[in-house]
C-alpha positions in Angstrom: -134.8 34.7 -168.5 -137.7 34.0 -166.5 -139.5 32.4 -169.6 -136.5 30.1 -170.5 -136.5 28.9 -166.6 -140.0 27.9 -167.3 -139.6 25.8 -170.5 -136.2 24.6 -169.0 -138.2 23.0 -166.0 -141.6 22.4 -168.3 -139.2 20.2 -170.6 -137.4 18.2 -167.9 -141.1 17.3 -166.7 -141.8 16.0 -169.4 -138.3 14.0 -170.3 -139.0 12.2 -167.1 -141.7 10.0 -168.7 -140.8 10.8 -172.5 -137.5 9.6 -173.8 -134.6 12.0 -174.3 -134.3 10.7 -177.9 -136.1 9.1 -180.3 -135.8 6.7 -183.7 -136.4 8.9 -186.8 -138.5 5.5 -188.1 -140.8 5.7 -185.2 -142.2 8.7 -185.7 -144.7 7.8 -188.9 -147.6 8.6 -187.7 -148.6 5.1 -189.2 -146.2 3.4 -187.0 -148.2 4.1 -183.7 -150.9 6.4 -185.2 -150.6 8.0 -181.7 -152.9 5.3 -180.0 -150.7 6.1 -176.8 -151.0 10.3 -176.3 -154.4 9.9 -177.8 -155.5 7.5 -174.5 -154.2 10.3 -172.1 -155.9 13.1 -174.0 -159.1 11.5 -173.6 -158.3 10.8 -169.8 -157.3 14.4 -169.1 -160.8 15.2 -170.9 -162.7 12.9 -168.7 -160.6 14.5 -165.9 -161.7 18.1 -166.4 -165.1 17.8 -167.8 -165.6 15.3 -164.4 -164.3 17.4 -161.9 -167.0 20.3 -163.1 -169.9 18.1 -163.3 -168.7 17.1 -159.6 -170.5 20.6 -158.5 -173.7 19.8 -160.0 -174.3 16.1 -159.7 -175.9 14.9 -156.7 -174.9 10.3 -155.7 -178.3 8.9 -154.9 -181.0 7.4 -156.6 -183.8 10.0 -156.0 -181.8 12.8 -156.7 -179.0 11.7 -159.8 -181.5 12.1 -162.5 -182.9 15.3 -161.8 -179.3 16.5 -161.1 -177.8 15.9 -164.8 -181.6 17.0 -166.1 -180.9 20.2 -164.2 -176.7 20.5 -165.5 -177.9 20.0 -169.0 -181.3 22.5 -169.0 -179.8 24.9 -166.6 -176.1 25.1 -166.3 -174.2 27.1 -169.0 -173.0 24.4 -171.1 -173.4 22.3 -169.1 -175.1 20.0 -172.2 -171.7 20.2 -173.4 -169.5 19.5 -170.5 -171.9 16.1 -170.3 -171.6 15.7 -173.9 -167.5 16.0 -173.8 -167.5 13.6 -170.6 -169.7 10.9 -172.1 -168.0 10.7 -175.6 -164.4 10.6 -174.1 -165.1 7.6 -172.1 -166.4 5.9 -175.1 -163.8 6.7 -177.3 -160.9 5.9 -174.8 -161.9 2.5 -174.1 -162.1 1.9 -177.6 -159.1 3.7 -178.4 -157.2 1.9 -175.2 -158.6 -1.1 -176.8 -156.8 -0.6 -180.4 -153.7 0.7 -178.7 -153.5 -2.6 -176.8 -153.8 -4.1 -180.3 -151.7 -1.9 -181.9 -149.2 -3.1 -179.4 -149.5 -7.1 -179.7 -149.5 -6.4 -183.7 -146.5 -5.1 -183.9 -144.2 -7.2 -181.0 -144.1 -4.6 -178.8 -144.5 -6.9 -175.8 -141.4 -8.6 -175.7 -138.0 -8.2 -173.7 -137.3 -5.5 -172.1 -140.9 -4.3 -172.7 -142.8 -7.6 -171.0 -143.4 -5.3 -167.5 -145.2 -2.5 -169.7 -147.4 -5.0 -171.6 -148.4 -6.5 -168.3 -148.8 -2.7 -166.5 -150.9 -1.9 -170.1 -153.6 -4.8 -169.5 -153.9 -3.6 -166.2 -154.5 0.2 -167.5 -157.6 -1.0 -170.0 -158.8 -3.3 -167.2 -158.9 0.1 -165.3 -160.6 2.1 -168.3 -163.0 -0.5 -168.1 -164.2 -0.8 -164.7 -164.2 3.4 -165.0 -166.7 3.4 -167.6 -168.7 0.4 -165.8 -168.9 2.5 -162.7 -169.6 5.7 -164.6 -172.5 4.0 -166.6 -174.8 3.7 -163.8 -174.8 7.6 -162.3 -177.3 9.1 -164.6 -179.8 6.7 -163.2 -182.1 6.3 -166.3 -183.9 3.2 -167.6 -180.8 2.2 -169.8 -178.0 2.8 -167.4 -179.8 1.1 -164.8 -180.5 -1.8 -166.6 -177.3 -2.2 -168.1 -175.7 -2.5 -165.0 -178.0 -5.4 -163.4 -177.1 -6.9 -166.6 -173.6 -6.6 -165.8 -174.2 -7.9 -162.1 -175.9 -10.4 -163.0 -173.3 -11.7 -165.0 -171.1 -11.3 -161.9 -173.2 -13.4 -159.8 -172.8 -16.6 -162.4 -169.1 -16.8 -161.2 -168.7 -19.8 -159.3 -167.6 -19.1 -155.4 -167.0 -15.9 -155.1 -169.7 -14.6 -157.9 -172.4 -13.7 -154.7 -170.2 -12.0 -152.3 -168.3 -9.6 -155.6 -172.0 -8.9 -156.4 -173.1 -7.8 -152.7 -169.6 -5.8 -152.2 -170.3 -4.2 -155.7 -173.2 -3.5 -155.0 -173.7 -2.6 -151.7 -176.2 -5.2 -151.1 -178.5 -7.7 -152.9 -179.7 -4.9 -155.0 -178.7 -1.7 -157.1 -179.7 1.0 -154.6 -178.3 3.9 -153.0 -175.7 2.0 -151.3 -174.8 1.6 -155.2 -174.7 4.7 -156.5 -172.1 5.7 -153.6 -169.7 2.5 -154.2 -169.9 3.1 -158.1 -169.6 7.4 -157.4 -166.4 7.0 -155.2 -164.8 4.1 -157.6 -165.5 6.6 -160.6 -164.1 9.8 -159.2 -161.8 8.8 -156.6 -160.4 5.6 -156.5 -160.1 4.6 -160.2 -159.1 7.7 -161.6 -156.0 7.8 -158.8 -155.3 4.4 -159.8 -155.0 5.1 -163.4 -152.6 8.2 -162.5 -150.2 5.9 -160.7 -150.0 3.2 -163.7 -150.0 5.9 -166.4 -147.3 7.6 -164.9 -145.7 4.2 -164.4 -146.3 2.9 -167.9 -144.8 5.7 -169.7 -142.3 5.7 -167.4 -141.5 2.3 -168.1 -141.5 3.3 -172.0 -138.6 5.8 -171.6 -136.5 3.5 -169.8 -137.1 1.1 -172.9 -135.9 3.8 -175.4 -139.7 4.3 -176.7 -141.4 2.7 -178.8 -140.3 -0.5 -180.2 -138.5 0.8 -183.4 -138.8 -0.8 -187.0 -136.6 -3.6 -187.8 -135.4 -2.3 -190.9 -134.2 0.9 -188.4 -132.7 -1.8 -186.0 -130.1 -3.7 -188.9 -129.4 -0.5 -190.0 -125.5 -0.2 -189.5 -126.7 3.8 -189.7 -128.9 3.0 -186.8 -127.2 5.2 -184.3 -127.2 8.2 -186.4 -131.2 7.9 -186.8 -132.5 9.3 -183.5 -133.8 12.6 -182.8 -134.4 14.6 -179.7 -138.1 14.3 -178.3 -138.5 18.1 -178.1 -139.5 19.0 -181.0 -139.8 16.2 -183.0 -142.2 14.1 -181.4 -143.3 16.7 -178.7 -145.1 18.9 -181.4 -146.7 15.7 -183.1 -148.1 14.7 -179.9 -149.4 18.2 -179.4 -150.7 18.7 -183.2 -152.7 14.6 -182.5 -154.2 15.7 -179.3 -155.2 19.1 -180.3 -157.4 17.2 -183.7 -158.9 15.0 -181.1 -160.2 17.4 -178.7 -161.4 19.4 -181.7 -163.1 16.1 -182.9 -164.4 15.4 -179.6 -166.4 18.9 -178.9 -168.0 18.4 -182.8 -169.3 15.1 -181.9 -170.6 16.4 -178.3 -172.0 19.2 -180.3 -173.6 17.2 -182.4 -174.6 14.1 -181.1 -176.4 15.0 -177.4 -175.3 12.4 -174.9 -178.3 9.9 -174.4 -180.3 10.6 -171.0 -183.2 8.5 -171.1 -186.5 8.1 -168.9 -185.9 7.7 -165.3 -184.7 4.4 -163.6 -187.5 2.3 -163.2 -186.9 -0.8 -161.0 -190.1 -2.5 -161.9 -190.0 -2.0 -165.3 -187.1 -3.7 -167.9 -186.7 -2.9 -171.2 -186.4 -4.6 -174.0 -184.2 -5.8 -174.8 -182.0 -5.1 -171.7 -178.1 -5.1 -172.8 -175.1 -4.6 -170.7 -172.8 -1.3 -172.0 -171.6 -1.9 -175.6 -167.9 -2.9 -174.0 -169.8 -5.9 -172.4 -172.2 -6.6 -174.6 -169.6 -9.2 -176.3 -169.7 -11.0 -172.9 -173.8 -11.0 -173.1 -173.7 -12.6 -176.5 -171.5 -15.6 -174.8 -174.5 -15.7 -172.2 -176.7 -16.5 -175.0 -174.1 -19.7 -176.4 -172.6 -21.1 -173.1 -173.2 -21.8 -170.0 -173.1 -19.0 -168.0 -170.1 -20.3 -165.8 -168.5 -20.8 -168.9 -169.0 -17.3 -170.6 -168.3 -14.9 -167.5 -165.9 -16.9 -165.8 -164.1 -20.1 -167.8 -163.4 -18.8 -171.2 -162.8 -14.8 -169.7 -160.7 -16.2 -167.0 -158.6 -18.3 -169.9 -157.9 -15.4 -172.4 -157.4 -13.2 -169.5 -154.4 -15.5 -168.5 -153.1 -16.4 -172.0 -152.9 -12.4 -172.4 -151.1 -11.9 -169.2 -148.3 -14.9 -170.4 -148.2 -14.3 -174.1 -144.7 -12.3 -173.3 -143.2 -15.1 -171.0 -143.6 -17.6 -173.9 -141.1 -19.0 -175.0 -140.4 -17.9 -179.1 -138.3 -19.2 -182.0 -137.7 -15.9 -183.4 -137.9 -12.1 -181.9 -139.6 -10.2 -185.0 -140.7 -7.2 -183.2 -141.2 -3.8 -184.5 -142.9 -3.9 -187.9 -147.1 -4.2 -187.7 -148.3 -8.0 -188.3 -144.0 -8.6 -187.9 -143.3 -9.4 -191.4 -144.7 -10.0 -194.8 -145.9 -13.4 -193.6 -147.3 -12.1 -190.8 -149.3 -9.8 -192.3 -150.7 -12.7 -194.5 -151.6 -14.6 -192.0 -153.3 -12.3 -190.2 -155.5 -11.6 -193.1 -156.2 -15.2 -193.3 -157.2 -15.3 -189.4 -159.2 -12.6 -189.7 -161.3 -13.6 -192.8 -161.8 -16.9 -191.1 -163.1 -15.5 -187.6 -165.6 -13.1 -190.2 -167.3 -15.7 -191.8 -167.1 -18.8 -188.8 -167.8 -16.7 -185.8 -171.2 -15.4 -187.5 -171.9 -19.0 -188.9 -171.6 -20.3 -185.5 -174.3 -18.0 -184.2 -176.7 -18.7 -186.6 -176.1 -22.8 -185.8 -176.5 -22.4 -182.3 -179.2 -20.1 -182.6 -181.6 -21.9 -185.3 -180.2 -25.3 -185.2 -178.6 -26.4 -182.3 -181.1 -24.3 -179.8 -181.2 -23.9 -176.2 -180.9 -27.8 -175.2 -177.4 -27.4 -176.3 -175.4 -30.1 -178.4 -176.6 -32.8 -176.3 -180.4 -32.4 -175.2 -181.5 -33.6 -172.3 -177.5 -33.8 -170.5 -177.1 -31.6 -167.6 -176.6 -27.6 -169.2 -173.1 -27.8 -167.5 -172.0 -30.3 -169.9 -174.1 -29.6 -172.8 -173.5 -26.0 -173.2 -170.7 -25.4 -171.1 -167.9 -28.0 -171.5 -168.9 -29.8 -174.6 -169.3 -26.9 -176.6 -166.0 -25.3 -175.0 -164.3 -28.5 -175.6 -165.0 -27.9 -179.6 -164.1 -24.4 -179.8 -160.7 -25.4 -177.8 -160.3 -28.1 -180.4 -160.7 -25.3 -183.6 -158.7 -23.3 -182.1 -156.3 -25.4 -181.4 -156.4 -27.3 -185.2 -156.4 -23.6 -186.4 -153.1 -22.9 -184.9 -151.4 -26.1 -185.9 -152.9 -25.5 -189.4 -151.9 -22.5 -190.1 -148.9 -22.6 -189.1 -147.8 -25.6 -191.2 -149.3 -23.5 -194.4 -147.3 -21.2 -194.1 -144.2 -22.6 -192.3 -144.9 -19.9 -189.5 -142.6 -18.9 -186.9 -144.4 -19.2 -183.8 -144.3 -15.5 -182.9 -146.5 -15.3 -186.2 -148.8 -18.0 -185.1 -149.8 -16.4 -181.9 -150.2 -13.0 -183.8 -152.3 -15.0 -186.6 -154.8 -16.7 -183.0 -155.1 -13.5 -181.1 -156.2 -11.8 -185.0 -159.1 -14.8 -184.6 -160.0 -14.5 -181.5 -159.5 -10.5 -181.5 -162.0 -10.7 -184.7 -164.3 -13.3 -183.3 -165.0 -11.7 -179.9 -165.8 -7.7 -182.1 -168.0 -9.7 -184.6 -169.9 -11.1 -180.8 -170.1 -7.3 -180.0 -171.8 -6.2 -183.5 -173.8 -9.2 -183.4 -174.6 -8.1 -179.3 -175.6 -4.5 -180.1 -176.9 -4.4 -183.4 -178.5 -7.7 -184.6 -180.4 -8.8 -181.0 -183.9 -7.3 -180.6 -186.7 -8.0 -178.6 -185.7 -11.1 -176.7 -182.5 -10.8 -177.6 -183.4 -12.5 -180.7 -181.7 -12.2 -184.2 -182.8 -9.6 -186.1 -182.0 -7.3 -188.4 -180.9 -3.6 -187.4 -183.5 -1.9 -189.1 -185.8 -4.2 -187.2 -184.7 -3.2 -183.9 
């Protein structure tokens, strides 16, 4: 009796973020592939593994590094617990990333869902600054580094670019007043923040009936006969997904040692120096525009176009198939074959032909590689959407899937290019010559 009072209250927990019932069609495993409950696996993981490694690591600069040297060496597995920690956060920003894509790709943002896209973008802006904040506390030469990257590229925001660097920082420079600000972001006030909107976001799924369900389920006259009660249909997929990725998880921290290099050295920079992988699409900007331009203008743009895209105003409501239709799909091919071979293209023009003088040597930087170049892209783009939509006589829900595929594409084949193809320099090479 005791044991059924238990699963009767465990399952009325859980029903008050999961919906009661769900679509038959959503749960493929190819309709979501679990993007969702694989985000909050990884952020229980980075939960438990932090809250150990809490006891052993010590916030300041002359004491962090011989802290996690000491957990790793002398704690029982404490390698591991380090290991677990470090590829969790990886994977859940790039799995947070793909969920956010999965999605756009498929509608999912649309009414009565346009509050939970919003609360999403706010979630991976969250998983972001969480792994910026974590990135600096094992004080070696690459953590260090990468985060004076990263303020650096703070500072080039016009007006308020000094003062988020000295509040961020604690100062003028990365220092001990640093590793406190980025310690009590990482463990305190982040990962409470990411509890409230978590909680809030899958509340704000249930209340939408789940996921966004097929259209083929939806004109279904049989539609109302489809659905299935959560527990145990989708509760026991859930479980099965999460329990494959925690098992992947502790192979790759078994495997592949988290990276601990030498010490911080202030005086001493490598090179190259690059921000963390997640920003280094951001440094490669750096190297094209102006620096206004890069970390503010064209960041500032996409971050707004994001945050509206569900507020637009659309000819057709396609939601709930991936790429929304046959067409769709198409398209997005197209767009993403095009940002593959231009976005590359570009590089090597701007790098080897165009050079540092910018399209109009000799102008003011401001103008010649900041808002003359910016004005061309905006004029591709722009062409690119008008184009392709009158190819392929394109609703313009499809259109604004087929842009964000380009842009989407563009800005990942800017982070390849960023982490594998820049050496010494940050110079193009090639990544056996790094």
């Amino acid at each position: 009796m005791q044991e059924n009072n238990k699963w009767t209250f465990a399952s009325s927990l859980i029903l008050h973020t999961r919906p009661v019932r769900v679509s038959a069609k959503t749960l493929r495993y190819t309709h979501t592939f679990g993007l969702g409950g694989m985000s909050l696996v990884l952020f229980m993981l980075l939960v438990g593994t932090g809250l150990l490694m809490i006891f052993v690591y010590e916030p300041s600069p002359e004491r962090a590094y011989q802290s996690i040297l000491f957990m790793q060496q002398e704690i029982l597995f404490g390698r591991l617990i380090r290991g677990v920690h470090f590829w969790s956060a990886n994977l859940l920003i790039a799995v947070a990333a793909l969920h956010m894509m999965r999605v756009f790709l498929t509608g999912a943002f649309h009414a009565p869902r346009q509050s939970n896209w919003i609360i999403g973008l706010s979630l991976l802006f969250l998983i972001l600054l969480s792994g910026f904040t974590g990135y600096l506390l094992p004080w070696d030469q690459i953590s260090y580094w990468a985060i004076t990257i990263c303020a650096e590229m703070l500072g080039y925001m016009p007006g308020i670019g000094q003062t988020l660097q000295r509040v961020i920082l604690g100062g003028t420079e990365i220092g001990s007043a640093t590793v406190i600000n980025f310690y009590a972001l990482h463990t305190i006030v982040v990962p409470l923040l990411l509890v409230a909107l978590m909680t809030w976001h899958f509340w704000r799924v249930r209340l939408s009936g789940g996921v966004v369900v097929p259209r083929d389920a939806e004109q279904d006259p049989q539609a109302g006969t489809d659905y299935v009660p959560f527990i145990p249909n989708l509760l026991y997929r859930e479980i099965a997904v999460g329990l494959m990725l925690i098992a992947f998880v502790l192979v790759i921290a078994i495997f592949f040692e988290a990276p601990l290099g030498e010490p911080a050295n202030p005086g001493l920079s490598p090179n190259p120096a690059k921000a963390p992988w997640y920003f280094v699409g951001l440094q490669e900007l750096l190297l094209h525009f102006h620096p206004v331009f890069a970390v503010f203008v064209i960041p500032l743009v996409i971050a707004i176009a994001m945050l509206g895209v569900p507020y637009l105003r659309y000819d057709s409501d396609l939601s709930g198939n991936w790429f929304l239709s046959p067409k769709g799909r198409r398209m997005a091919v197209v767009s993403a074959v095009t940002a593959l071979l231009l976005t590359p293209l570009w590089v090597w023009v701007d790098e080897f032909v165009i050079g540092a003088g910018g399209l109009l040597p000799g102008v003011a930087p401001i103008i010649s590689t900041g808002l003359l170049p910016c004005a061309v892209l905006l004029a591709g783009i722009i062409g690119f959407y008008f184009l392709i939509r009158k190819r392929f006589s394109a609703s313009k829900n499809e259109t604004v899937q087929a842009l964000f595929v380009l842009l989407a594409v563009g800005f990942a084949v800017l982070t390849v290019t960023g982490v594998w193809f820049r050496g010494s320099g940050m110079a193009l090479v090639w990544p056996w010559q790094t």
